[in-house]
N, C-alpha and C positions, 0 to 999 in steps of 0.2 A: 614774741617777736624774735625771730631766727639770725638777726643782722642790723647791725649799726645805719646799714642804707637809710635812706629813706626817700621816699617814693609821693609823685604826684597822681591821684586819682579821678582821673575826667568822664564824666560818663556822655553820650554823645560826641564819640571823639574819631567813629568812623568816614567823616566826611565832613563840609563845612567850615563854619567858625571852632566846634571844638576838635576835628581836625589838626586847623591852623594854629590851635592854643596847645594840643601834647606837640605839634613838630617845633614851635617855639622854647618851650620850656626843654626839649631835649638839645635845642641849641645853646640853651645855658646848660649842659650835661645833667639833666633831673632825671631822674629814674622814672618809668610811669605803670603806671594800674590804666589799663584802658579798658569802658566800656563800650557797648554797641549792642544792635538787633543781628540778629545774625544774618549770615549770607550778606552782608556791606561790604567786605573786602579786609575787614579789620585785622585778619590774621598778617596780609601779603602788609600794609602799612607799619605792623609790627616790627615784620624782616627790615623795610627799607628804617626804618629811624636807627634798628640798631645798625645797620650796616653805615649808615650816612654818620651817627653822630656818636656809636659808642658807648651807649646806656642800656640799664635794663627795661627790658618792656617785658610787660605780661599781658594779658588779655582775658578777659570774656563777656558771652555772647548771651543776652541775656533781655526780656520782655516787659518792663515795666510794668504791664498789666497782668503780670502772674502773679497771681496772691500770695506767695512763699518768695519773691524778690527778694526781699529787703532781709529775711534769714540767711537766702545764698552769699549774698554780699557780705552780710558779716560773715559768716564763715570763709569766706573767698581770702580776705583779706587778713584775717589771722596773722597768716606770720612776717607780713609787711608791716613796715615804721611810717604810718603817712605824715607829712606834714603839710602837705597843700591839697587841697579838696577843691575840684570846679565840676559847680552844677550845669551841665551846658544842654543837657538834652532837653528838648520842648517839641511843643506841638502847637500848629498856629492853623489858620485856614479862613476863606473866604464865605460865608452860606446866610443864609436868612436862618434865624436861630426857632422857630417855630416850625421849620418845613428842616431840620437840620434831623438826623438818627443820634438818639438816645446814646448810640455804641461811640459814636463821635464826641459828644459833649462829655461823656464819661472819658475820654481816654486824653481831650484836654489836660481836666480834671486832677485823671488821676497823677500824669506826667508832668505837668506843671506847677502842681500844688503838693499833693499828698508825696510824690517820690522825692523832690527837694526836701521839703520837712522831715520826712523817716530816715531818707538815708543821709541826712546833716547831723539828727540826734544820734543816730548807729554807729556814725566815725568822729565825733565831738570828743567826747574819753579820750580816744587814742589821741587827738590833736591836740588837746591841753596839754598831754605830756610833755608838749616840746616847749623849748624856752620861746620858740619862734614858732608858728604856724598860719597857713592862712586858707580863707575860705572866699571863693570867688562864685558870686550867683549872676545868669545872665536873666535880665530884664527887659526892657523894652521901648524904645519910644512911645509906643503904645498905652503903657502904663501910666504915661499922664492925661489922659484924656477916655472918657467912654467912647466908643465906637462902634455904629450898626452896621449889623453884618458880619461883624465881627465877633461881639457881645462879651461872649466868653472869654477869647484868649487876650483882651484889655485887660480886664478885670483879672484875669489868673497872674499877668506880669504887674498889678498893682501888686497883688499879695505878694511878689517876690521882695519889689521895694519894701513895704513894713516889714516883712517876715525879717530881710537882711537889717534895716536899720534897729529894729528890737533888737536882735542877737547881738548885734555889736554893741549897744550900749548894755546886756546882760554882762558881755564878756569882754568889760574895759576891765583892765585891770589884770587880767590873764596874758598870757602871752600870744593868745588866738585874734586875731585882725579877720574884719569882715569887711569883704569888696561887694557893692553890686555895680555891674556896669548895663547902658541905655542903648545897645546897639540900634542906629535906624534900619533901613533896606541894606542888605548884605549881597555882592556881587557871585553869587555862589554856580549859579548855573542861569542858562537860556532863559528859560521857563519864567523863572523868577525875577528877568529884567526884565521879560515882555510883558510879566503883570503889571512891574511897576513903573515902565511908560506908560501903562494907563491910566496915572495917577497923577502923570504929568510932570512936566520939567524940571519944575523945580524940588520933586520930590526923586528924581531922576539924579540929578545932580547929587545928591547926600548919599549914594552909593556909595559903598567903600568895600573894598576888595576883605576874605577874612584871614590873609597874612598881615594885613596892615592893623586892622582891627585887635587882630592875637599880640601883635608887639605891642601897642596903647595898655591892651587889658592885665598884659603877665607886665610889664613895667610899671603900671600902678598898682598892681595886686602888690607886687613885692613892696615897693614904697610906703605900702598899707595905708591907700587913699581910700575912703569908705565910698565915694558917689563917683562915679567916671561918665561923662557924657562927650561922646569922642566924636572930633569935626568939629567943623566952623558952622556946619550944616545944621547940625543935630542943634549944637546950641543956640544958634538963631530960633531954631524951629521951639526949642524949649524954654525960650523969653515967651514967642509968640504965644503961646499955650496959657502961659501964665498972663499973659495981658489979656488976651483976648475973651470977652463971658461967655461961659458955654452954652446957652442957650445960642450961641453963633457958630463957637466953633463945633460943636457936637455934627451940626447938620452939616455944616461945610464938610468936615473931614468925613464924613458917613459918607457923602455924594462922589466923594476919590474914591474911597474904599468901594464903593460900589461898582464902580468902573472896572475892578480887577475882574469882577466874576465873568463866566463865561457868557454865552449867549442862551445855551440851556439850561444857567442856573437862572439866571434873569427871566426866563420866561416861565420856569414850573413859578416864580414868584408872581409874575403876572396869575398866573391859569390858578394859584391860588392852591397847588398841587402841596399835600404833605408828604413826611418821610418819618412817620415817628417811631419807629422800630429798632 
């Protein structure tokens, strides 16, 4: 390490929620490590934070699904001091999981599960060194419940819940604190609220914009709250979940979730059409 600084490392930080969580954290003057896919804009984002708030930024541009990732990054990060880690990049989607491509459920997979886990053990070392540090994984509504149509990307945000709640009780006693936070619907673009009026009202409602979301998640990170379930929304919805038997709610919420998909993915699912490639 080259400098006393020390630096927060966000990966999915070109757009969205983790966006809205390095522009937060540079408003508490935090230095950052930003990642991203490339061509997102991530360089020009760079300029504005340091010109808006004053810190250092770095960046790079870089593909989850390259088999030599997880080597670049540690070597990238060498001669930065991190003390804050947020896992924020993921991959989510709508599809009948039998008629869905192979390349698809692999990059789930890989981005939701394997690159949280490798790149959490790869910068761990460096984080205990500090008297203070902390680690913030994002999750899901989703993760309390199975969901069709979905299949996969439920199940990959369960793992993040155990994954986060294991390590934090690994690492009581250390000075590292482990956040996971339950984002529901995130107000992020068009697209993304037109799916989720089809979901209906009241799942409409629990929208939450991801400036507002980023100040809940960095003010409990830092508080080193281990469960963050943000809104009145969310937690309503997350009694419900626990009251409700899933033999009810499974199919109820499969039958929302189906409503998001388009009109010709719903029908290669009628026509019975696969995609296993």
């Amino acid at each position: 390490m080259t400098s006393d600084k020390t630096f927060a490392f966000v990966t999915g930080a070109s757009k969205g929620f983790g966006r809205a969580i390095a522009i937060e954290l540079a408003k508490r003057k935090k230095n950052l490590l930003l990642l991203s896919l490339k061509n997102e804009g991530l360089e020009m984002l760079c300029q504005q934070i340091r010109n808006l708030h004053h810190v250092e930024v770095h960046f790079l541009e870089v593909d989850f699904m390259h088999p030599e990732v997880i080597e670049q990054i540690r070597n990238w990060v060498k001669p930065f001091h991190i003390d804050i880690l947020v896992n924020n990049a993921g991959l989510g989607g709508t599809r009948q999981f039998h008629t869905s491509k192979i390349s698809y459920i692999e990059r789930i997979i890989q981005i939701n599960i394997r690159t949280v886990a490798l790149l959490t053990h790869t910068l761990l070392p460096q984080l205990m060194l500090n008297k203070k540090a902390y680690i913030l994984n994002i999750s899901s509504m989703a993760a309390f419940s199975p969901i069709g149509f979905k299949t996969v990307y439920p199940a990959s945000k369960a793992f993040i819940y155990s994954f986060s709640r294991g390590l934090s009780e690994e690492l009581r006693g250390t000075g590292v604190s482990v956040t996971v936070i339950f984002p529901g619907p995130i107000r992020t673009n068009s697209e993304i609220i037109s799916r989720i009026e089809k979901q209906g009202w009241w799942v409409h409602a629990g929208l939450q914009s991801p400036e507002k979301l980023a100040k809940i998640a960095v003010k409990s990170l830092l508080k080193r709250r281990k469960v963050i379930v943000p809104g009145i929304i969310n937690k309503i919805n997350w009694l419900m979940i626990k009251i409700i038997p899933p033999r009810l709610l499974i199919p109820l919420v499969s039958r929302r979730i189906k409503n998001e998909m388009s009109e010709e993915t719903k029908a290669k699912i009628v026509s019975g059409k696969s995609a296993q490639t």
